[in-house]
C-alpha positions in Angstrom: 204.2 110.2 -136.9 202.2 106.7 -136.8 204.0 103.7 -137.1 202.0 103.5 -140.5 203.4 106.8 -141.9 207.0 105.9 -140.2 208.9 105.3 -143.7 211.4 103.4 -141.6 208.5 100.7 -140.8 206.7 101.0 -143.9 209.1 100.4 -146.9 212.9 100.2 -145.2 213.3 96.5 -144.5 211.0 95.3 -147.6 212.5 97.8 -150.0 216.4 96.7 -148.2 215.5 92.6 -148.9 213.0 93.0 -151.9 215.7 91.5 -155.2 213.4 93.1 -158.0 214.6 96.8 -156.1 218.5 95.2 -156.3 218.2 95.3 -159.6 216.7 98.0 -160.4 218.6 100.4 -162.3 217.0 103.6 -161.3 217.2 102.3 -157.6 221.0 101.1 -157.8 221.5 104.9 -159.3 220.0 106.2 -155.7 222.3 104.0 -153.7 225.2 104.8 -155.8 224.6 108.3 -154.8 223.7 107.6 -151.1 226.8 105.6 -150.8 229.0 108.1 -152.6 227.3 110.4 -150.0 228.3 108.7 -147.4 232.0 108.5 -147.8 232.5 111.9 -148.5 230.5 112.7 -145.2 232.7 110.3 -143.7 235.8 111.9 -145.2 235.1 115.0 -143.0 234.0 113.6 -139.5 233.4 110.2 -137.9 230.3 108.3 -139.0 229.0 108.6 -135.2 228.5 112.4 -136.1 227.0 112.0 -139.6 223.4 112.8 -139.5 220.9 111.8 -142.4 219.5 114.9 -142.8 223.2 115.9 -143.9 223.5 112.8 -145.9 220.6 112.9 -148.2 220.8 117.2 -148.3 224.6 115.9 -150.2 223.2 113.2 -152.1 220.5 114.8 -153.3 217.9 112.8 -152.5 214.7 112.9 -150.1 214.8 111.9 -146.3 211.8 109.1 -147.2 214.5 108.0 -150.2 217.0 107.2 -147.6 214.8 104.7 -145.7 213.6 102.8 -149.2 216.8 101.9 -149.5 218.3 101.9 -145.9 217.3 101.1 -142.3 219.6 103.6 -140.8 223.0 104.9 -141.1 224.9 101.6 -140.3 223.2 99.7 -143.2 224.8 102.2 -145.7 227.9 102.3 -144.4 228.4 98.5 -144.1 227.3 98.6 -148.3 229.5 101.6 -148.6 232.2 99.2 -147.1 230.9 96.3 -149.3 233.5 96.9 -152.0 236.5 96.5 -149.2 234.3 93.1 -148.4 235.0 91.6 -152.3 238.6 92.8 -152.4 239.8 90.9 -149.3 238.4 88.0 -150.9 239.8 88.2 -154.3 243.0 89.1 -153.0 243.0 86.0 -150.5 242.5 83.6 -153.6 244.3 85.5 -156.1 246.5 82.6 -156.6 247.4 79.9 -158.7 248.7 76.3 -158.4 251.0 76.0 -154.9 251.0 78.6 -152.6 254.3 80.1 -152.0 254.8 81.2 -148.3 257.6 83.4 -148.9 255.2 85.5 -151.9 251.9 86.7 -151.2 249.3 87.6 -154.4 250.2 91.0 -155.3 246.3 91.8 -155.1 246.8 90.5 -151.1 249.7 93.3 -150.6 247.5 96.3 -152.9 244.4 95.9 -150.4 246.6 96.1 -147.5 247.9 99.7 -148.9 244.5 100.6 -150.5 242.9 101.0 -146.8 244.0 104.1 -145.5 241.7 106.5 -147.7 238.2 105.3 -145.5 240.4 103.4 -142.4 238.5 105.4 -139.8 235.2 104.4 -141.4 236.0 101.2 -141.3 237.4 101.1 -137.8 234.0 102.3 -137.1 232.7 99.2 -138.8 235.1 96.6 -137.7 235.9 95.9 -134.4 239.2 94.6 -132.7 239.3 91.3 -133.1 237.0 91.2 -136.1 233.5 92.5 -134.7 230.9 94.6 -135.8 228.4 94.8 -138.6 232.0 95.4 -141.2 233.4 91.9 -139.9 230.3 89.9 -139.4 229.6 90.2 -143.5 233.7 90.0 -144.1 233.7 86.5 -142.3 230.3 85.3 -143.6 231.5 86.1 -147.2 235.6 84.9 -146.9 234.5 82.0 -144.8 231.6 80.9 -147.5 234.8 81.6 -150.4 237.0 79.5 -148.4 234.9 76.6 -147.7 234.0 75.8 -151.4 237.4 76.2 -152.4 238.6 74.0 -150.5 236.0 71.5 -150.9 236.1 71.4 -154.5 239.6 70.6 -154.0 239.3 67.7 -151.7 240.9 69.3 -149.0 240.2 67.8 -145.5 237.7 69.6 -142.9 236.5 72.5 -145.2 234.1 73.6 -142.7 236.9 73.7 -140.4 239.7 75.1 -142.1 237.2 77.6 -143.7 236.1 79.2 -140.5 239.6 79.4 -139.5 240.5 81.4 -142.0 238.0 83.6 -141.8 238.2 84.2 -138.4 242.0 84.5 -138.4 241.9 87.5 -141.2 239.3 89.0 -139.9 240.8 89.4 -136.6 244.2 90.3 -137.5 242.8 93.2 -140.6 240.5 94.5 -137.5 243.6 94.8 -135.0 245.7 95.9 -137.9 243.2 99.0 -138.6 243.1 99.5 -134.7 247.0 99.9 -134.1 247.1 97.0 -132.3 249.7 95.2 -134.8 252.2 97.9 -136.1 253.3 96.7 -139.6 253.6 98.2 -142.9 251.0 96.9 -145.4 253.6 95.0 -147.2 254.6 93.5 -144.3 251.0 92.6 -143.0 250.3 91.2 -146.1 253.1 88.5 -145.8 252.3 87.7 -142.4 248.5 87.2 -143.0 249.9 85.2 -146.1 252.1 82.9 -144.3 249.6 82.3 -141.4 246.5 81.4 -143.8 248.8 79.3 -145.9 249.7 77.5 -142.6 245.9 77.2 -141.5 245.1 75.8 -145.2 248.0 73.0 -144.9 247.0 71.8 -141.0 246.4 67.7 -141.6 243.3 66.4 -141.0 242.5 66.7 -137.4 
């Protein structure tokens, strides 16, 4: 097949970055199904063993379909993953007036528990310490969330602080999903809590 024919060269990144396709309702349809796809694929073996000719034979779609939408495997599983992405954010500013320490958002403690259903897809996607394609968009988006926040509050060094946070939640989710902190989600939750609170309140350095 000729680069030309290739449907990964000829429509896949265009079709992936083109915003008329985002919204698109017919085209949102087809990644609804290719991401439902995925997960359920992923519920039955790793994503290193899913294949896409498994993937679109589920989701009922065409091999060519796939690469419209996606450049390969890792690009729908990171927007399969893109809903785990919006709730750690929410839940990390799901908070009103002072922050209390001692009580994170309920929101903060129902993502922690929420996990387990796709955890070994997203271990796949998130490295320890916070790598991979999973925890490059988690940090871009929390760390983007974070900085406005704060500097629509006045808060000193929001560039700063905001990357700090970021990084630190990141880090510690990733390690969390990996075994290498051994907590209970509740308890995770208040630790992550305490330490972002403690991050947000630094003085001005």
């Amino acid at each position: 097949m000729s680069a030309a024919q290739d449907p990964r060269t000829e429509q896949g990144p265009r079709a992936a970055h083109d915003p008329g396709a985002a919204q698109d309702p017919r085209a949102e349809r087809t990644r609804a199904r290719l991401r439902r796809a995925l997960l359920e694929e992923c519920a039955e073996r790793p994503l290193a063993e899913v294949n896409v000719a498994a993937l679109v034979r589920r989701a009922g779609v065409g091999r060519a379909t796939f690469y419209v939408h996606y450049a390969d495997l890792e690009a729908l599983a990171v927007d399969a993953c893109a809903d785990i992405v919006r709730a750690a954010v929410d839940a990390l500013h799901a908070w009103r007036g002072v922050p209390d320490p001692a009580a994170p958002p309920p929101a903060l403690t129902g993502f922690f528990a929420e996990l387990a259903p796709h955890a070994a897809l997203y271990r796949a996607l998130l490295t320890p310490g916070g790598g991979g394609p999973l925890g490059l968009v988690l940090t871009r988006d929390l760390r983007e969330r974070s900085r406005t926040e704060r500097a629509l509050a006045g808060a000193p060094e929001p560039d700063l602080v905001a990357s700090a946070v970021a990084g630190t939640f990141t880090g510690v989710l990733a390690d969390w999903l990996h075994g290498r902190i051994e907590a209970e989600p509740e308890r995770i939750a208040h630790q992550v809590w305490r330490l972002l609170i403690s991050l947000h309140r630094t003085p001005q350095l």
